[in-house]
C-alpha positions in Angstrom: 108.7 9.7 -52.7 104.8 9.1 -53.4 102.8 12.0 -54.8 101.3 14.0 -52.5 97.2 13.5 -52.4 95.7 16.9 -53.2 92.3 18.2 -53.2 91.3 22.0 -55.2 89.2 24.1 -53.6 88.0 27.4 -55.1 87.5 29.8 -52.4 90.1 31.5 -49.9 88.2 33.7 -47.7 88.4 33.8 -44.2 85.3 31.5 -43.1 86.0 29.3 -46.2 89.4 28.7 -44.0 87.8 28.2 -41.1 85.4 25.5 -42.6 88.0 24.0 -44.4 90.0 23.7 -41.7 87.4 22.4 -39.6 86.9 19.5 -42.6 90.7 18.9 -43.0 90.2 18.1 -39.5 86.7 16.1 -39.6 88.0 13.6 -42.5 91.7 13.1 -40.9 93.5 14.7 -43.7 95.5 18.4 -43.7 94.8 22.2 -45.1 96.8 24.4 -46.3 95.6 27.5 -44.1 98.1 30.2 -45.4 96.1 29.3 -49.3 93.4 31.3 -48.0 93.4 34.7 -49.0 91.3 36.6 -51.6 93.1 36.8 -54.0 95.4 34.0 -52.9 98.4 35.4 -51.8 101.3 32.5 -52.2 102.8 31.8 -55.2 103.0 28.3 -56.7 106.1 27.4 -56.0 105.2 28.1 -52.2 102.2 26.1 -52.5 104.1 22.9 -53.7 106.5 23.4 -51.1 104.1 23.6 -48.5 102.3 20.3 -49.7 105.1 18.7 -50.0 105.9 19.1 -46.3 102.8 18.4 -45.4 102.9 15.1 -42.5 99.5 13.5 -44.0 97.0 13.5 -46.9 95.0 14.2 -48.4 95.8 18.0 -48.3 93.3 20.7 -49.0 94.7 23.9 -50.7 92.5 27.1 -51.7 92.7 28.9 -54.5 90.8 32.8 -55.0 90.7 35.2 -57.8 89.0 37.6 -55.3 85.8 37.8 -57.7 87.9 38.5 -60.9 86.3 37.1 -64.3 89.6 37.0 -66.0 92.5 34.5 -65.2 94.4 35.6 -62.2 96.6 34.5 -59.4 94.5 32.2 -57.9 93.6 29.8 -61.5 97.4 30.5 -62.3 98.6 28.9 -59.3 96.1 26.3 -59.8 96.8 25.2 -62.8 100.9 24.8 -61.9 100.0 23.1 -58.4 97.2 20.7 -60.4 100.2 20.2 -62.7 103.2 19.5 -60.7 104.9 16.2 -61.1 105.0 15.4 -56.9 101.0 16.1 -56.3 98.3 13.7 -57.2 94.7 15.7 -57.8 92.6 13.8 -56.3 89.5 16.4 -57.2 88.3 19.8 -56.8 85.6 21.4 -54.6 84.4 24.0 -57.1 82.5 26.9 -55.5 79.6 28.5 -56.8 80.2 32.9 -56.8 78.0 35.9 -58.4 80.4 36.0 -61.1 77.8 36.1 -64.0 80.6 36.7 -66.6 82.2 33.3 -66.3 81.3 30.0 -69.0 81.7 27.7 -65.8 82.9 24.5 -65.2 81.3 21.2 -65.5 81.0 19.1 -62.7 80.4 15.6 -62.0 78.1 16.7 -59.4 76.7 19.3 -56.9 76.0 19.0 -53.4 73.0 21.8 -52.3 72.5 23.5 -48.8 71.3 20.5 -47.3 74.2 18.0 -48.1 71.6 16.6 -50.9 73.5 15.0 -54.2 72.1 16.6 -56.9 73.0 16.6 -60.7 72.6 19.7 -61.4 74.5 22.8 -60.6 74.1 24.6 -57.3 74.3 29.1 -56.8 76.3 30.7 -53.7 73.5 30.0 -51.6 73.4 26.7 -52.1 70.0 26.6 -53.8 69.9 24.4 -57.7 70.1 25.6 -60.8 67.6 25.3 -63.4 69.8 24.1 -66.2 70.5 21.4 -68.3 73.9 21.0 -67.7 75.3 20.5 -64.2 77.6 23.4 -64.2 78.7 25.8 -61.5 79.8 29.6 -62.4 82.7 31.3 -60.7 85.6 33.3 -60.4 88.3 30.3 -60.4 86.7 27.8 -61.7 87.5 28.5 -66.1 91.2 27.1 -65.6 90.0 23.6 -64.2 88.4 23.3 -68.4 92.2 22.6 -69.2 92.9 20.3 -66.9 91.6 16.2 -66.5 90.6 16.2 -62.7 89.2 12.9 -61.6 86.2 14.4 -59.6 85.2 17.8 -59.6 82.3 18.6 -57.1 80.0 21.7 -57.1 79.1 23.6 -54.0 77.8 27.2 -52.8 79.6 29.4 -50.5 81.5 27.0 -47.9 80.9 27.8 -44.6 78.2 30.0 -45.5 74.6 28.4 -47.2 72.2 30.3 -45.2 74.4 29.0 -41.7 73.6 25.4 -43.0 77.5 24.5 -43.5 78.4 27.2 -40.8 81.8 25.6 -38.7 79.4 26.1 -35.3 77.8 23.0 -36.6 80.7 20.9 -38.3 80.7 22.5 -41.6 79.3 19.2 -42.6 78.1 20.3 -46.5 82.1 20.8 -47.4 82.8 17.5 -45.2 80.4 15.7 -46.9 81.8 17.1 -50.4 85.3 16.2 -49.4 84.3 13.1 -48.5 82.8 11.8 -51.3 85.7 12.8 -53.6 87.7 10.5 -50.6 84.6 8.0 -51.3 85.3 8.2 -55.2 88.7 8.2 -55.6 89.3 4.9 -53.2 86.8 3.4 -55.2 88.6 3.6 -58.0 91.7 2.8 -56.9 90.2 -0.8 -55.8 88.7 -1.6 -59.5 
């Protein structure tokens, strides 16, 4: 049986569901809609099972530590489902939070309020970050610094950004973000 194409996303509330949903659905692939909680309520042996049954990829699947700086359920789980011999990563959309007490992640990119590529990292709102490192600062976002993921993309708050990724219009910041780790990965798998 082929792996399983999976994408990471670092958020679990209830409009990040909605949105992601609503992307799942824009781009032709799946989410996981009982990931979403805050914290994330499955385990990780759910999660895989609920991939694995999945009828098409790529699969979205959220992951939440509910605002918590240290590891918790939500990077656990991550880390087993980013792990797991049956699921190919094929990135993560890492989201931006208040959590000040967190080193971050690096990303490869960021995508701002408006849907603009930009190399540096991005805050809740959507908004850049003065820095000189594209990095993006959150609650579930230290565990992906022990794993190799392909593509890792930084965003703000999905479904949120000042109502300018809001699922009345398409949620089209977190489509676009999805999209381009579809973009990337494909491309790579052609060279």
């Amino acid at each position: 049986m082929p792996r399983r194409k999976v994408i990471l996303v670092t958020d679990g509330d209830q409009i990040a569901k909605d949105s992601l949903e609503k992307a799942a659905k824009n781009i032709g692939g799946r989410c996981i809609s009982l990931s979403a909680g805050n914290p994330s309520p499955l385990t990780a042996d759910s999660l895989v099972s609920f991939i694995t049954q999945a009828a098409y990829d790529p699969i979205l699947v959220m992951f939440d530590d509910c605002g918590s700086s240290k590891t918790g359920s939500g990077e656990s789980n991550l880390y087993e489902v980013a792990t797991h011999p049956d699921i190919e990563v094929l990135g993560a959309l890492v989201v931006a939070s208040n959590c000040m007490r967190s080193r971050g992640t690096p990303v490869h990119m960021s995508l701002d309020s408006y849907g603009n590529i930009v190399s540096t990292g991005v805050n809740k709102f959507g908004y850049h970050q003065r820095q000189r490192t594209a990095r993006i600062y959150g609650d579930t976002v230290e565990i992906l610094n022990k794993l190799s993921i392909p593509v890792i993309i930084g965003i703000g708050d999905i479904g949120k950004m000042r109502h300018r990724d809001t699922i009345l219009i398409g949620s089209p910041v977190t489509t676009k973000a999805i999209q381009l780790i579809l973009n990337i990965h494909y491309q790579n798998e052609t060279k």
